[in-house]
N, C-alpha and C positions, 0 to 999 in steps of 0.2 A: 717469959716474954711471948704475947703474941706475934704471930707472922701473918703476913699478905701470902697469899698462894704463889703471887711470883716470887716470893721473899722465899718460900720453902721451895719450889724447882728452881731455881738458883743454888740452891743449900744442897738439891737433891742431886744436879749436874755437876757440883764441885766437888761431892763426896763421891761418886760414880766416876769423874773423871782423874781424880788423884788414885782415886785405886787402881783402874786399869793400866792407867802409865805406869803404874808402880810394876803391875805385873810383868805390861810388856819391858819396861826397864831394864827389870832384872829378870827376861826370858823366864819368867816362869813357867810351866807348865800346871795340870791336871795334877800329875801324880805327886806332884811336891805336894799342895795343895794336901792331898790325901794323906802324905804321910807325915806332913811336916809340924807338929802341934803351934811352935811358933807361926807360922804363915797361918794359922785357924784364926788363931787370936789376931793376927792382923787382921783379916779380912774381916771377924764380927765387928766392928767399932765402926764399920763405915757402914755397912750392912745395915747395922742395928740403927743408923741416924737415918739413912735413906728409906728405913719405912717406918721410922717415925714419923717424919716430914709427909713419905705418901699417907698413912692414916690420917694425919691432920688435916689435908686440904680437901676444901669444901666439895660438897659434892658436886656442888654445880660445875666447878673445873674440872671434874674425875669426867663428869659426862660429858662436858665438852671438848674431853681429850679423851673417847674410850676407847681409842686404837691402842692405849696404854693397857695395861695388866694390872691399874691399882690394885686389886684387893690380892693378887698372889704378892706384890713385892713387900705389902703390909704384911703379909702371912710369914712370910719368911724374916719377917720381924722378929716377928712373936714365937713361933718355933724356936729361935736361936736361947731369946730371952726365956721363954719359960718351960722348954724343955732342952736346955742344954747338951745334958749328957746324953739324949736322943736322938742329936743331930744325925742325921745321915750328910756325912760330906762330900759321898759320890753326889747328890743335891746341887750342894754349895756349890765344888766345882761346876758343874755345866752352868749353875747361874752368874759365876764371876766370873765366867772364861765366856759364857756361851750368849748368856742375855744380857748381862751388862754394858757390851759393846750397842746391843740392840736400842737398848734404853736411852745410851747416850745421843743415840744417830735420834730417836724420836723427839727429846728433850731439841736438839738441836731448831728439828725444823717446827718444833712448837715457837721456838726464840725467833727463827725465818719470818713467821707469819704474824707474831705479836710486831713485828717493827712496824 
């Protein structure tokens, strides 16, 4: 199926925003994150959707939102997918604890501005 760009940062905010609650939820920390195989695999499936969606949308939206980070959240796409066993999950963590939160608040006031 194709998507509209808003179709995908809507896709990208729900999947960004289910994870973090999730974390804060269940007080997660960092080092869980590090040691915990199960919470890995949780957090790739949302990961891997959220830059799927950023790789897809047009360029012209990337650049007229490039206070965003496209091309590292698609990066960390793709590292997950295609080098797996190579992950470094000190990485992961500061990206689901650290940027994630950051993404959302941006994604937010892109939604602010589009009304």
């Amino acid at each position: 199926m194709k998507y509209s760009d808003q179709q995908r940062i809507q896709k990208i905010y729900e999947n960004a925003t289910k994870l973090y609650n999730y974390i804060l939820e269940n007080k997660l920390k960092k080092e869980d994150l590090l040691s915990e195989f199960s919470l890995q695999w949780l957090v790739t499936t949302p990961l891997y959707n959220i830059g799927e969606h950023v790789y897809n949308l047009s360029n012209e939206y990337k650049e007229a939102h490039s206070e965003i980070q496209w091309s590292m959240i698609a990066g960390v796409r793709h590292r997950l997918v295609h080098d797996y066993d190579g992950t470094n999950w000190s990485i992961i963590a500061d990206v689901v604890f650290e940027e994630l939160p950051i993404l959302i608040g941006q994604l937010e006031e892109i939604f602010a501005e589009e009304r």
